[in-house]
PDB file of N, CA, C and O in Angstrom:
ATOM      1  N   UNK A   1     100.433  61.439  -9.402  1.00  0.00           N
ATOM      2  CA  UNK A   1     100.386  62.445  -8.366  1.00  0.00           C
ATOM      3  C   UNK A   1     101.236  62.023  -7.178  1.00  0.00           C
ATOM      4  O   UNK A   1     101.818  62.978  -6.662  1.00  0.00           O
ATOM      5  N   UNK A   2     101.439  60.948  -6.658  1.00  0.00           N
ATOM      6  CA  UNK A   2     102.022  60.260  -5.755  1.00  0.00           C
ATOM      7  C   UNK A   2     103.725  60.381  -6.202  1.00  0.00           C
ATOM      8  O   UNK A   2     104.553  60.717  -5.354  1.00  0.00           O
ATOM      9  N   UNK A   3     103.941  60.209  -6.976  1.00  0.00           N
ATOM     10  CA  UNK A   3     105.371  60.319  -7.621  1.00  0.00           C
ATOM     11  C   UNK A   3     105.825  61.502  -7.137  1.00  0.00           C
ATOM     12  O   UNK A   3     106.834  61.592  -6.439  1.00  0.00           O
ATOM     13  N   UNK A   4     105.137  62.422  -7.468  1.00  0.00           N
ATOM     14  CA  UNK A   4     105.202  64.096  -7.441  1.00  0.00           C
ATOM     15  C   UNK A   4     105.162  64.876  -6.269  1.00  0.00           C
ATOM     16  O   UNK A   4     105.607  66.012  -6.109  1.00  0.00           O
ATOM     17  N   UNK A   5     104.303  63.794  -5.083  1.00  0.00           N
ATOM     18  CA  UNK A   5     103.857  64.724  -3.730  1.00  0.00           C
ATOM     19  C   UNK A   5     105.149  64.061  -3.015  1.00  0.00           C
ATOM     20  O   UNK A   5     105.911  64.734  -2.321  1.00  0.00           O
ATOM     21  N   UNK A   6     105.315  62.730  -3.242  1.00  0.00           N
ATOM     22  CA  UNK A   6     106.606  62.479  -2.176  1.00  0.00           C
ATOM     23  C   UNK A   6     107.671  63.207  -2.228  1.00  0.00           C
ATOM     24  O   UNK A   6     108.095  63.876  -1.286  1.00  0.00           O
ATOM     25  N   UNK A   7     108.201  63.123  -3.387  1.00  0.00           N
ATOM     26  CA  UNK A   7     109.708  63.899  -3.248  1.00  0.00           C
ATOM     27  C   UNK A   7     109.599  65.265  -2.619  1.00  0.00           C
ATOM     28  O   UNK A   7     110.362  65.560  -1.699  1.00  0.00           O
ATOM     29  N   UNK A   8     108.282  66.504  -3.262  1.00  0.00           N
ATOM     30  CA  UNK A   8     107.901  67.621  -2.220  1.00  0.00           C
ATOM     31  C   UNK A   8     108.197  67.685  -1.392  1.00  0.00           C
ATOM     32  O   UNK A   8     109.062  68.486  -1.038  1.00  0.00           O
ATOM     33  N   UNK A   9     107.455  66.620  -0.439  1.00  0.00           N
ATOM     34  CA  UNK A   9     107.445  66.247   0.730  1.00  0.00           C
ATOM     35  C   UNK A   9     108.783  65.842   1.115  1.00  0.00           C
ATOM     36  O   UNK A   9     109.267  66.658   1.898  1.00  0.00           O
ATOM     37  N   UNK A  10     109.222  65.287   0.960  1.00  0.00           N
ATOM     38  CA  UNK A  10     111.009  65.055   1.456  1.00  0.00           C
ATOM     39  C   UNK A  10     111.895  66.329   1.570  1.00  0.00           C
ATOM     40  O   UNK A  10     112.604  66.690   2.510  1.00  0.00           O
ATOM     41  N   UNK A  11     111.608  67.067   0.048  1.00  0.00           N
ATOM     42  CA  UNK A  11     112.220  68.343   0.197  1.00  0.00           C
ATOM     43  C   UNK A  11     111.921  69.406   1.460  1.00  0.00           C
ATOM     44  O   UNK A  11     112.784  70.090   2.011  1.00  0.00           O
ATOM     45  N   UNK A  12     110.418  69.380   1.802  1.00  0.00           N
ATOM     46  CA  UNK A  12     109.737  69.995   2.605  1.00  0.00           C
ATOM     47  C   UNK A  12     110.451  69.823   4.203  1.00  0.00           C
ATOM     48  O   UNK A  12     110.878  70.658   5.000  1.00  0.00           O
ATOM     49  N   UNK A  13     110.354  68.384   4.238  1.00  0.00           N
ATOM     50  CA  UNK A  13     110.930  68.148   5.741  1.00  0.00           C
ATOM     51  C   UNK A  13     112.080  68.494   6.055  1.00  0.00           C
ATOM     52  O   UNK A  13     112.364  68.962   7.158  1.00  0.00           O
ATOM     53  N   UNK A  14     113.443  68.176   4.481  1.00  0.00           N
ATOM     54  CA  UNK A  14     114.638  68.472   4.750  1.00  0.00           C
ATOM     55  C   UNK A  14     114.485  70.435   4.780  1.00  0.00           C
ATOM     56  O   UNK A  14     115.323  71.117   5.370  1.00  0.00           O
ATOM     57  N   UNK A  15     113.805  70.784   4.360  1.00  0.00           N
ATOM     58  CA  UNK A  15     113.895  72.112   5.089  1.00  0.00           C
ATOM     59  C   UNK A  15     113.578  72.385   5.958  1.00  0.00           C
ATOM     60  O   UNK A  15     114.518  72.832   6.615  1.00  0.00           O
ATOM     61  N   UNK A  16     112.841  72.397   6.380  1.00  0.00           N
ATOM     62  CA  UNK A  16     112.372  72.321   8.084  1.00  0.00           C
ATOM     63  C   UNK A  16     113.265  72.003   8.671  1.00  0.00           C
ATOM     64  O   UNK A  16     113.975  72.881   9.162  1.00  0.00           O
ATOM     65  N   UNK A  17     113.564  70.719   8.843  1.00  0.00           N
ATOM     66  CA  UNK A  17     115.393  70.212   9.512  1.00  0.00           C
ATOM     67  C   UNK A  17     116.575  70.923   9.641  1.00  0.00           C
ATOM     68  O   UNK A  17     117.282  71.009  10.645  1.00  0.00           O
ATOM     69  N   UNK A  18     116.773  71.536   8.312  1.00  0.00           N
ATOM     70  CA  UNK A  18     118.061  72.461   8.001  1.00  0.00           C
ATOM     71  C   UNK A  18     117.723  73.335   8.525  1.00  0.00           C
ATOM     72  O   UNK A  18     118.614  73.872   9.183  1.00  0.00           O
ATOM     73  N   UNK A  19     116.244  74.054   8.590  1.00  0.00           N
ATOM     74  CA  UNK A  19     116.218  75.528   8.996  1.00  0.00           C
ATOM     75  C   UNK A  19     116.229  75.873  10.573  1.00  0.00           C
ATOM     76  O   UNK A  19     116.463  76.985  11.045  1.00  0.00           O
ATOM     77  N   UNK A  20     115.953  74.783  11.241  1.00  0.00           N
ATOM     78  CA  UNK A  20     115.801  74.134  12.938  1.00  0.00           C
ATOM     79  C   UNK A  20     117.367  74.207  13.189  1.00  0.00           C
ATOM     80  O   UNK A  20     117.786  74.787  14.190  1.00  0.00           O
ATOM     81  N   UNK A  21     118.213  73.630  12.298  1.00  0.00           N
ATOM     82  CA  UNK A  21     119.383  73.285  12.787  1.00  0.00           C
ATOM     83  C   UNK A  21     120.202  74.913  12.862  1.00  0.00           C
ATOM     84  O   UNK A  21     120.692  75.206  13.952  1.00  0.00           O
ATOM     85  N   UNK A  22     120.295  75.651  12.021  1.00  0.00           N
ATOM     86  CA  UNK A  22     120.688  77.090  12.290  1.00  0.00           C
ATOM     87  C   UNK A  22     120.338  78.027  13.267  1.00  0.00           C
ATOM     88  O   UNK A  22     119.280  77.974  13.895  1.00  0.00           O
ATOM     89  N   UNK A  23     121.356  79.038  13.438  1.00  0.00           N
ATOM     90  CA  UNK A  23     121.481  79.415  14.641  1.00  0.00           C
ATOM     91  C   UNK A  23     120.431  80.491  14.506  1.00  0.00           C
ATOM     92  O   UNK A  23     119.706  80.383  15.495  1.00  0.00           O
ATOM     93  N   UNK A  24     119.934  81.670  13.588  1.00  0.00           N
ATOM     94  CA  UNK A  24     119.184  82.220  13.300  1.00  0.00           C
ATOM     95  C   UNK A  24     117.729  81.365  12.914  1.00  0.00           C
ATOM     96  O   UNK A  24     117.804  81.231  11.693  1.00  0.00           O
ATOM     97  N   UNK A  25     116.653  80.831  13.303  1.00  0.00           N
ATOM     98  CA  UNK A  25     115.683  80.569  12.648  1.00  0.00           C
ATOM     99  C   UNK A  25     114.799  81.564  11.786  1.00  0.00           C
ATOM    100  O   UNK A  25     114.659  82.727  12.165  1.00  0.00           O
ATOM    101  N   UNK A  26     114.154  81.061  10.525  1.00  0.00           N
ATOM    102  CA  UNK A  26     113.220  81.985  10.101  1.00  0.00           C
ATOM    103  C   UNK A  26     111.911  81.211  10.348  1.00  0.00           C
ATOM    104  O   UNK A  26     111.902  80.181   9.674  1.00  0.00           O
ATOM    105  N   UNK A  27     111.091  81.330  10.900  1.00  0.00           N
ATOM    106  CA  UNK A  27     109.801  81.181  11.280  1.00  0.00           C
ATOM    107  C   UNK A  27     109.113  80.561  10.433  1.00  0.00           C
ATOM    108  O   UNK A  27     108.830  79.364  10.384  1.00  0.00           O
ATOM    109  N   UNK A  28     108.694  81.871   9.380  1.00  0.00           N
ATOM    110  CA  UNK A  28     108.360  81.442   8.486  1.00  0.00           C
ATOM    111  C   UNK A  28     108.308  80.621   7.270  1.00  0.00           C
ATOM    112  O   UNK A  28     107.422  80.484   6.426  1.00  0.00           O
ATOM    113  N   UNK A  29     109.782  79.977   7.421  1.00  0.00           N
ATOM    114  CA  UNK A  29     109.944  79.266   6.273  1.00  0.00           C
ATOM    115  C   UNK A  29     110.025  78.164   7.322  1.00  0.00           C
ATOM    116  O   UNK A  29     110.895  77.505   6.753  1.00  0.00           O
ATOM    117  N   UNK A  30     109.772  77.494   8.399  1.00  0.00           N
ATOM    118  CA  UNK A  30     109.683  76.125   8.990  1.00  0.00           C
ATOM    119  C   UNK A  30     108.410  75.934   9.148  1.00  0.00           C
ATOM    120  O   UNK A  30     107.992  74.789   9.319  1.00  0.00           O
ATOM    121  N   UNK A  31     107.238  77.427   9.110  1.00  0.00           N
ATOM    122  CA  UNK A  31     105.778  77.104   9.076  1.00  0.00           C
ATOM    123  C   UNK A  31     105.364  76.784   7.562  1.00  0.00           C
ATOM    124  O   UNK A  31     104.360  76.077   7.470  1.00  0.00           O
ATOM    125  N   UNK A  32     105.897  77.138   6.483  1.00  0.00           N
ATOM    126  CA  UNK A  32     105.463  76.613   5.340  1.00  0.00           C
ATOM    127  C   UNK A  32     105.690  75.483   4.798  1.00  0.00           C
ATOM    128  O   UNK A  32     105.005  74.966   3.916  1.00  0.00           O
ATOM    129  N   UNK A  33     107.184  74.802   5.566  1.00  0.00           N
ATOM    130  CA  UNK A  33     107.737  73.816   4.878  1.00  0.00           C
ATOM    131  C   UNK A  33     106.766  72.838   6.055  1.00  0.00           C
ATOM    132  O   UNK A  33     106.305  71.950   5.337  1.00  0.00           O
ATOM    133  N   UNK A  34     106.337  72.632   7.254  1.00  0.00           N
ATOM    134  CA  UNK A  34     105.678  71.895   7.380  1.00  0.00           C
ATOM    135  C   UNK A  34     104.346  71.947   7.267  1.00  0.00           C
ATOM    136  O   UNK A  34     103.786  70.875   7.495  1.00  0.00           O
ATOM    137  N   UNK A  35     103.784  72.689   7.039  1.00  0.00           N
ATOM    138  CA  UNK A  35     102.346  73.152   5.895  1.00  0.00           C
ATOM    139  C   UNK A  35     102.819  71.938   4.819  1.00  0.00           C
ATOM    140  O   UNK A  35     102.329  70.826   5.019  1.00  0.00           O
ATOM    141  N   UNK A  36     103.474  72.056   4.022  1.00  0.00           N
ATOM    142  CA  UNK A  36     103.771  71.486   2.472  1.00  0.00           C
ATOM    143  C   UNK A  36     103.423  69.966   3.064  1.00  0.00           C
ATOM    144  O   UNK A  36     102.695  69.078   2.621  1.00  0.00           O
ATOM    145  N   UNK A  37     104.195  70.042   4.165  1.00  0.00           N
ATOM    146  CA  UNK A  37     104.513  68.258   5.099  1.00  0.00           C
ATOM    147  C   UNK A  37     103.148  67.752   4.999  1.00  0.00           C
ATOM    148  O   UNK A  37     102.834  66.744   4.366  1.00  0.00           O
ATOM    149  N   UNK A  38     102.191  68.654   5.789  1.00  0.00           N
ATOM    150  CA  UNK A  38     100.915  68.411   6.388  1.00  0.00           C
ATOM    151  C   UNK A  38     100.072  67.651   5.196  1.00  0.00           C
ATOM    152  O   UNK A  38      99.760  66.461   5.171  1.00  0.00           O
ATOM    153  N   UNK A  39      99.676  69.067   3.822  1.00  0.00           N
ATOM    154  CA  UNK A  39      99.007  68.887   3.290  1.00  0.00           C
ATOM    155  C   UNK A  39      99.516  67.763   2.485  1.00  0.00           C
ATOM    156  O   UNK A  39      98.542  67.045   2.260  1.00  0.00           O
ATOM    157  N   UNK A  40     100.449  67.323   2.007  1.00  0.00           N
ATOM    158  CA  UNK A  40     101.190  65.998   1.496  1.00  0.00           C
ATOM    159  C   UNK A  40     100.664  64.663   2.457  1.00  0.00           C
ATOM    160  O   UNK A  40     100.406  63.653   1.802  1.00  0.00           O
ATOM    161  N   UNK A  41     100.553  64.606   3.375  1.00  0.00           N
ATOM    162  CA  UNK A  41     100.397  63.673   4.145  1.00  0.00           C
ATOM    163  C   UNK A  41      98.614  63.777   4.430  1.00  0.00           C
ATOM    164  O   UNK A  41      97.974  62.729   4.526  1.00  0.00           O
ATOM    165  N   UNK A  42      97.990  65.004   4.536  1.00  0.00           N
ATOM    166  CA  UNK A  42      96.641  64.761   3.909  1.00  0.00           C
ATOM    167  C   UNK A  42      96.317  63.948   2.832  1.00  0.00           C
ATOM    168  O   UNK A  42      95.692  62.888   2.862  1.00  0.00           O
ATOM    169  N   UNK A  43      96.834  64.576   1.795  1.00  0.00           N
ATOM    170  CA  UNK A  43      96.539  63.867   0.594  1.00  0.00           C
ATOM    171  C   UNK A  43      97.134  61.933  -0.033  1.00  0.00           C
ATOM    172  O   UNK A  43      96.733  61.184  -0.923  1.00  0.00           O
ATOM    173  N   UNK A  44      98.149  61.845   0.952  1.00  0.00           N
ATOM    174  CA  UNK A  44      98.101  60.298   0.543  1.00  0.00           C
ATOM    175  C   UNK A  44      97.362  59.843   1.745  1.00  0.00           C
ATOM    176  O   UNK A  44      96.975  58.677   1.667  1.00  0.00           O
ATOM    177  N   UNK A  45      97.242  60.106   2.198  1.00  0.00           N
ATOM    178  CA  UNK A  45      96.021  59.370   3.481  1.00  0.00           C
ATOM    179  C   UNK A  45      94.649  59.169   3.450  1.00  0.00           C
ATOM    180  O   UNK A  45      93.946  58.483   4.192  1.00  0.00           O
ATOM    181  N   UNK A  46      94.224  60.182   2.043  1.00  0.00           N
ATOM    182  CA  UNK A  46      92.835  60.344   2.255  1.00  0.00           C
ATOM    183  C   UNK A  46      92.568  58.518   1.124  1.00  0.00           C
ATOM    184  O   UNK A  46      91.591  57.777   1.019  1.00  0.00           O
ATOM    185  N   UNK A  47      93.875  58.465   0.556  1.00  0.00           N
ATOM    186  CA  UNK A  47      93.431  57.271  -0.272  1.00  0.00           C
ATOM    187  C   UNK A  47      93.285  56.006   0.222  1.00  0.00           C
ATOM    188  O   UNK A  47      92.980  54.995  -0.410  1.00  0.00           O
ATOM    189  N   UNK A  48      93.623  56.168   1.903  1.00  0.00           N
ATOM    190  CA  UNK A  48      93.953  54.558   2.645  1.00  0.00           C
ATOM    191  C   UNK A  48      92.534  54.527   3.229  1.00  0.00           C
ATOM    192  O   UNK A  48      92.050  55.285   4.070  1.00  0.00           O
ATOM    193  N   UNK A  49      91.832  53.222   2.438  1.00  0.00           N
ATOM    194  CA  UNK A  49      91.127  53.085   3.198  1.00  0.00           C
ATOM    195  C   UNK A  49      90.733  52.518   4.681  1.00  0.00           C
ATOM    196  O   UNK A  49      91.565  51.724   5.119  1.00  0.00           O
ATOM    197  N   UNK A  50      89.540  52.798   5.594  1.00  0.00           N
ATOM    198  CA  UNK A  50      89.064  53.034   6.727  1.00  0.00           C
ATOM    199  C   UNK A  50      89.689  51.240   7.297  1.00  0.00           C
ATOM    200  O   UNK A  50      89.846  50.515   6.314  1.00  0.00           O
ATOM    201  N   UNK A  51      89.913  50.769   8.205  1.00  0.00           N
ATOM    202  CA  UNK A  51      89.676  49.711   8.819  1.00  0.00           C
ATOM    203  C   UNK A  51      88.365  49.142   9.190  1.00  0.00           C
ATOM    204  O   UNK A  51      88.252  47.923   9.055  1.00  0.00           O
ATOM    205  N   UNK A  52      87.396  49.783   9.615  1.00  0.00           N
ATOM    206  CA  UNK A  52      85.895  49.523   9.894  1.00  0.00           C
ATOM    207  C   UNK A  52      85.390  49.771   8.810  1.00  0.00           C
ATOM    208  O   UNK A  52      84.203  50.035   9.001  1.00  0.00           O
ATOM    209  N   UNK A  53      85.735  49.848   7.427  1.00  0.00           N
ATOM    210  CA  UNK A  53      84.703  49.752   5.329  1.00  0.00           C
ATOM    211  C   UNK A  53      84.275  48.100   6.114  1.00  0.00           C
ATOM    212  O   UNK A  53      83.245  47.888   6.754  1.00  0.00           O
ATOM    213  N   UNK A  54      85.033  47.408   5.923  1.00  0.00           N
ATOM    214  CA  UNK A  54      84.055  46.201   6.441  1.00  0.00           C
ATOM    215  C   UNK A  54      83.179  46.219   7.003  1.00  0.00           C
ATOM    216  O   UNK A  54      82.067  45.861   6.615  1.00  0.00           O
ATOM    217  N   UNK A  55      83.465  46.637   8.043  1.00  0.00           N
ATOM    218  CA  UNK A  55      82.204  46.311   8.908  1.00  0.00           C
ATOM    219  C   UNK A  55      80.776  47.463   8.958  1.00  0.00           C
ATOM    220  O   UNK A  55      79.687  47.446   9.533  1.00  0.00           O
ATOM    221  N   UNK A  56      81.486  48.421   8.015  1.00  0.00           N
ATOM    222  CA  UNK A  56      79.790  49.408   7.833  1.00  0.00           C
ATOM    223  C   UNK A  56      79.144  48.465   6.490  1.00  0.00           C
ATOM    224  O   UNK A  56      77.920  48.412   6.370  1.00  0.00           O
ATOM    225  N   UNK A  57      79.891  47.856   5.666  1.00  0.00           N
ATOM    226  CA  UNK A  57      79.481  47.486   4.299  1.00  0.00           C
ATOM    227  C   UNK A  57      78.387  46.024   4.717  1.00  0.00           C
ATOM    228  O   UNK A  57      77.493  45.536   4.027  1.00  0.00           O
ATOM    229  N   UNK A  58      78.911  45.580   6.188  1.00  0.00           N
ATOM    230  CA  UNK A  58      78.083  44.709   6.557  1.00  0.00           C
ATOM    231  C   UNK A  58      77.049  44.853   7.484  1.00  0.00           C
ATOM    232  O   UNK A  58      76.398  44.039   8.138  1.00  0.00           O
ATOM    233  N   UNK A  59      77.040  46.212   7.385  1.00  0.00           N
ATOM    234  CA  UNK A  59      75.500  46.671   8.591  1.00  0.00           C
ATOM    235  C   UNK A  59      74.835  46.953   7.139  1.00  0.00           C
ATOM    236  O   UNK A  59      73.980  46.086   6.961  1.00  0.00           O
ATOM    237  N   UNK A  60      74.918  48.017   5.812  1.00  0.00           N
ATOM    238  CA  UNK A  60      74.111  48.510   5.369  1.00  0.00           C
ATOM    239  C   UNK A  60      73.403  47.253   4.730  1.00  0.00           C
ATOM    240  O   UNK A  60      72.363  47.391   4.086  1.00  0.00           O
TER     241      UNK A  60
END
């Protein structure tokens, strides 16, 4: 899955970028391509775990 969400995600940003850089913007396609960004970056984040797992694993 990780293989698969990065490159998305690259594609995603380089649109956003390209579509910023033109003189006409379309709105809508810089709100979806960083939507794509967002939820990509949700999803490898949810796998990093917490800095404080230690220290709850040593209260319970």
């Amino acid at each position: 899955m990780k293989k698969l969400l990065l490159p998305i995600m690259i594609i995603a940003i380089l649109i956003a970028f390209y579509e910023q850089s033109l003189e006409k913007k379309n709105v809508y396609i810089l709100v979806i391509a960083v939507a794509v960004f967002m939820f990509g970056m949700i999803k490898l984040s949810a796998k990093t775990p917490s800095k404080n797992q230690d220290k709850e694993d040593d209260n319970v």
